[in-house]
C-alpha positions as CSV (number, residue, x, y, z in Angstrom):
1,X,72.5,34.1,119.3
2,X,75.4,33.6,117.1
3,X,73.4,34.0,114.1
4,X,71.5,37.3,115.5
5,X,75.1,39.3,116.1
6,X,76.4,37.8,112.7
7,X,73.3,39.5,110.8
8,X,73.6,42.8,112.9
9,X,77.7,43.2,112.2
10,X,76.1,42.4,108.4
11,X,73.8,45.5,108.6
12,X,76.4,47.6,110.7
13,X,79.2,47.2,107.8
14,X,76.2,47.9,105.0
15,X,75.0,51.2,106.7
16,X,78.8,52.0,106.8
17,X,79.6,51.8,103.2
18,X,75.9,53.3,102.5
19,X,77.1,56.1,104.0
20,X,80.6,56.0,102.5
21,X,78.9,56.3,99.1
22,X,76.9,59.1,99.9
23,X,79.8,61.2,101.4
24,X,81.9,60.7,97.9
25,X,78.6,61.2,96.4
26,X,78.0,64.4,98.0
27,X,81.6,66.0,98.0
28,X,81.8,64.8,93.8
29,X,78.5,67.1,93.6
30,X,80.5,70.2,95.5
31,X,83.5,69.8,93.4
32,X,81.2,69.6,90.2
33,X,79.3,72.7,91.7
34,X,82.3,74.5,92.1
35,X,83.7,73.9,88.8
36,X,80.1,75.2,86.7
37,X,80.4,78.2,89.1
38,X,84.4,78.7,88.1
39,X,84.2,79.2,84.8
40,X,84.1,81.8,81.5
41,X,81.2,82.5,78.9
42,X,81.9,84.0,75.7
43,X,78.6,85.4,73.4
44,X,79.2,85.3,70.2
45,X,77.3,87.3,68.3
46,X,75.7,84.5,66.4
47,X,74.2,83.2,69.4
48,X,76.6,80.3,70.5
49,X,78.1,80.2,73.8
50,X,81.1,78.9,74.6
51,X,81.6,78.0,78.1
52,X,85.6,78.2,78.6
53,X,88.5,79.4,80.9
54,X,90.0,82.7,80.2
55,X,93.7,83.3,79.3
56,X,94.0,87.0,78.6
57,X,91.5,89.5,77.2
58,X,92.9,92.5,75.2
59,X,91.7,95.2,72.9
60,X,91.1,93.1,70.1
61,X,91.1,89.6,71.0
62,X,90.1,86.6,73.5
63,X,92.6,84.0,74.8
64,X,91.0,81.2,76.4
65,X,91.1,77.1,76.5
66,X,87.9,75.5,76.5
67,X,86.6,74.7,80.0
68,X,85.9,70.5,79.9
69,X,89.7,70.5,78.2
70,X,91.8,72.7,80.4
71,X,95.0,70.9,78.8
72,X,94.2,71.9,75.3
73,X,96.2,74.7,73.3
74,X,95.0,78.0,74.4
75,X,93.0,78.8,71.2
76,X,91.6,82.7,70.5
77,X,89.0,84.7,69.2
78,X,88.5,88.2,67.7
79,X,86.4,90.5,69.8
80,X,84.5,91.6,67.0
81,X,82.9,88.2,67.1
82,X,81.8,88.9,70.4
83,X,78.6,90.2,71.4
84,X,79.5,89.9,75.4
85,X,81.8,88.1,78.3
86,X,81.0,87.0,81.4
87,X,83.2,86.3,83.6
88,X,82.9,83.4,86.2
89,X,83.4,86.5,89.3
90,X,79.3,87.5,88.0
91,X,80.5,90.6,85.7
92,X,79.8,90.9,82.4
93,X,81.4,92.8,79.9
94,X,78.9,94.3,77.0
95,X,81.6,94.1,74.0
96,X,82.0,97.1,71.5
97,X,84.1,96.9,68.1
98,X,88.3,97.7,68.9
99,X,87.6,100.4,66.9
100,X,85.3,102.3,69.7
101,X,86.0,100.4,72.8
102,X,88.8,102.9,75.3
103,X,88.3,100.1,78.0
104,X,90.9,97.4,78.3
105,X,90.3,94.3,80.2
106,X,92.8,91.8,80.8
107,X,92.6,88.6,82.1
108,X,95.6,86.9,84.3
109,X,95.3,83.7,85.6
110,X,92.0,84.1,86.6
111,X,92.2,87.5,87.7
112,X,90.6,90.7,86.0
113,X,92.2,93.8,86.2
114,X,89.7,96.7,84.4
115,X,91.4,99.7,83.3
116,X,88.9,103.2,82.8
117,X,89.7,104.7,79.9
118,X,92.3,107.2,79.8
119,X,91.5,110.6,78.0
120,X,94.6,111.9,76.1
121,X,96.4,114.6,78.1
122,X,95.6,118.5,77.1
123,X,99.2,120.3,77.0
124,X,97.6,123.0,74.8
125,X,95.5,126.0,75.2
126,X,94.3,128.8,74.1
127,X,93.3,132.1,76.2
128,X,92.1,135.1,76.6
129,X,93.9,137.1,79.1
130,X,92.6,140.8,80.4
131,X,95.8,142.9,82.1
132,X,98.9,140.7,82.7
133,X,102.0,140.5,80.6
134,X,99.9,141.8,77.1
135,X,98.7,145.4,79.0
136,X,95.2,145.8,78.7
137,X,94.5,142.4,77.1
138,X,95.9,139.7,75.0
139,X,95.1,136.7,73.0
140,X,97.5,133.7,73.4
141,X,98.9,130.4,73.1
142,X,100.4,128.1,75.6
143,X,102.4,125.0,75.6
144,X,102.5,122.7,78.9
145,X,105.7,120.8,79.8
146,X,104.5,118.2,82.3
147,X,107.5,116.8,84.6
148,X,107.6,114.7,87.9
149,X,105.6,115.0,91.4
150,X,103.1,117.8,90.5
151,X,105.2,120.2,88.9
152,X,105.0,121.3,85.2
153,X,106.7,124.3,83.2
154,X,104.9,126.6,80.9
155,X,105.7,128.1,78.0
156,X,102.9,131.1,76.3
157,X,103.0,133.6,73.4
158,X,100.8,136.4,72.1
159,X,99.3,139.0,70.8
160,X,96.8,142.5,71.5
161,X,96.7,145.5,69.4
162,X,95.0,148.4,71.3
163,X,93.0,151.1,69.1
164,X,94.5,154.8,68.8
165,X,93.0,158.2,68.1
166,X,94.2,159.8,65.2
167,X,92.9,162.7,62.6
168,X,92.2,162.7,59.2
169,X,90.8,165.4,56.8
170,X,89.9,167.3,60.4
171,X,88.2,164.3,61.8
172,X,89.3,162.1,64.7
173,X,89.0,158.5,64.4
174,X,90.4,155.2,66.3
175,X,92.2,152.3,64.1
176,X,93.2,149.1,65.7
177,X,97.0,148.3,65.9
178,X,98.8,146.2,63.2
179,X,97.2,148.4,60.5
180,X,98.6,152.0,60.4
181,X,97.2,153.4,64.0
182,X,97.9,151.5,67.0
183,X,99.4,150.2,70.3
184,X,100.7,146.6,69.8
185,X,102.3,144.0,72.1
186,X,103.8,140.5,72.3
187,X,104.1,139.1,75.4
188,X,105.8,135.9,76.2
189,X,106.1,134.0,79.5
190,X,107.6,131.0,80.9
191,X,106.0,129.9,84.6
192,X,106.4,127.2,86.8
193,X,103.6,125.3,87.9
194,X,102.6,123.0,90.8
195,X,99.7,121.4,91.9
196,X,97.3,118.7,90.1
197,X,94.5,120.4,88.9
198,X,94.4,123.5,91.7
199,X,98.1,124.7,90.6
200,X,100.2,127.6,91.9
201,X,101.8,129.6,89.0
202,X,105.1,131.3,89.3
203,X,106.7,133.0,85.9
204,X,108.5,135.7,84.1
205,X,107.9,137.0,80.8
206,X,109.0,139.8,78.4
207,X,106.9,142.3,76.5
208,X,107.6,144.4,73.6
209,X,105.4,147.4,73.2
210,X,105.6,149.4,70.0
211,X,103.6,152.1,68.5
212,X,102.5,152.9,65.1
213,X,101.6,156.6,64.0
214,X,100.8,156.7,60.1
215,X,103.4,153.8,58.6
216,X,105.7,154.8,60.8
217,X,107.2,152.9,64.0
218,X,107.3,156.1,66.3
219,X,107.6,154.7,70.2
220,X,109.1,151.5,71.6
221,X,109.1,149.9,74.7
222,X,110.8,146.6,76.2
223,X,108.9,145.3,79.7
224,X,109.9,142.7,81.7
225,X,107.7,141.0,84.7
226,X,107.5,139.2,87.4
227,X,103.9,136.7,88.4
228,X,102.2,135.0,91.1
229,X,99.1,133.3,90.7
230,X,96.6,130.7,90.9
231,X,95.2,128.2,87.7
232,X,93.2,125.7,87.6
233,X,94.2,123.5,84.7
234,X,93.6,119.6,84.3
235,X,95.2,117.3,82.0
236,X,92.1,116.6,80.4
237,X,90.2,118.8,77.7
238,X,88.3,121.2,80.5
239,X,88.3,124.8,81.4
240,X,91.1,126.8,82.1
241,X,91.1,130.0,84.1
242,X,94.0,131.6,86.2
243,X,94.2,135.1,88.1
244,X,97.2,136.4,89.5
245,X,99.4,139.5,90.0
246,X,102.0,141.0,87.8
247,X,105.0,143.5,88.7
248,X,106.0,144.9,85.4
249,X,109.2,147.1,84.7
250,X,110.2,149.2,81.7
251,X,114.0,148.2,81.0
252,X,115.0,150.8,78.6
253,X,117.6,153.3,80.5
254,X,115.0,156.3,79.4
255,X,112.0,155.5,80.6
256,X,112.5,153.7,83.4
257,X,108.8,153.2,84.4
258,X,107.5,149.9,86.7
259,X,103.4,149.4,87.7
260,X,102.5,146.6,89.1
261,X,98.9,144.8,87.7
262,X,96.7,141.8,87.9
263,X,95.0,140.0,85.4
264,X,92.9,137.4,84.9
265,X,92.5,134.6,81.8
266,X,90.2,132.0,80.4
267,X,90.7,129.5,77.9
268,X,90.5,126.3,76.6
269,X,92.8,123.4,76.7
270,X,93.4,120.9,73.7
């Protein structure tokens, strides 16, 4: 009987370190698991992978330390090298020359932020405005001034020369303005803006109205006015339109005339 319990307690203590074993066993193949899943592939374009642990990844190069020698110097690589990354989260980054990439990826600690590329603002444009602070129409340029928490200033100058009837060796005839015959303006404006892309305008401007009769200069005019309106004007290189009303008032002492006026403008932004 003594020798029956001695060879059980034997088999008891070798089913107990059998199953020791296969517990380390199975929790070094998790941890060797893990790792293969946690972990960085560069494609160069030459066809070698390198299987590694990113650093950083900027616009124009790789930071990284090779993934079986995490203590190593962090060692780089240019991105035109580069045909793709993947990243151990499953995405994969297709990589284009610095030249003609706009995206920016970097890499911190693990961690990828992605940035969308960010088109260069539009504080220019150029419009066509019918009624407003030109009279009947105007062509015109306008400079944006973007400041904090939606709100924006606005700066505009232009042009419209309006034909006029005249006669010449007894027939009538119509010349456009900044020649010898015509009804010219230059409006400029300054408005105040609010709003992201859906803005509400409010703005003053000053117009000068001359006539020409012949080479001569013969009427003059100074209006100022008062707008309202509605734009809609991104920051990006889009459409621009904006409609509004405009309360216009002759300031010379002799012809004290006011009218008020809407107008409407379309134009595009650069």
């Amino acid at each position: 009987m003594l020798t029956a319990a001695y060879g059980n307690k034997q088999h008891i203590a070798a089913l107990f370190t059998k199953m020791k074993l296969n517990c380390l066993f199975l929790l070094f193949g998790l941890y060797l698991s893990g790792g293969l899943i946690a972990q960085d592939t560069l494609v160069k374009k030459n066809g070698e992978i390198l299987v590694v642990k990113l650093i950083e990844v900027n616009i124009s190069q790789v930071l990284y330390k090779p993934f079986d020698y995490p203590v190593s110097p962090t060692k780089k690589i240019d991105k035109k090298e580069l045909k793709a990354i993947k990243y151990k989260n499953g995405i994969t980054e297709q990589v284009a020359s610095p030249e003609a990439s706009e995206t920016r990826v970097t890499v911190f600690r693990d961690t990828a932020v992605f940035s969308k590329p960010v088109p260069k603002a539009a504080k220019n444009v150029i419009f066509f405005e019918m009624g407003g602070n030109g009279g009947f129409y105007s062509l015109n340029y306008e400079r944006l001034f973007p400041l904090k928490s939606g709100f924006a200033l606005a700066a505009r100058i232009g042009g419209s020369a309006v034909p006029q009837k005249y006669s010449a060796g007894g027939k009538s005839s119509y010349s456009f303005g900044w020649t010898e015959y015509g009804i010219n303006t230059l409006p400029v404006s300054v408005s105040a803006l609010y709003g992201k892309d859906h803005r509400v305008e409010f703005g003053i401007g000053y117009t000068p109205l001359f006539k020409t009769n012949g080479n001569l200069l013969y009427d003059f005019n100074n209006y100022i006015g008062a707008m309202m309106g509605y734009r809609f004007q991104r920051s990006v290189k889009d459409m621009f339109f904006k409609c509004g009303f405009i309360f216009a008032q002759n300031i010379d002492q002799y012809k004290g005339n006011s009218f008020p006026s809407t107008y409407i403008a379309l134009g595009v932004p650069f």
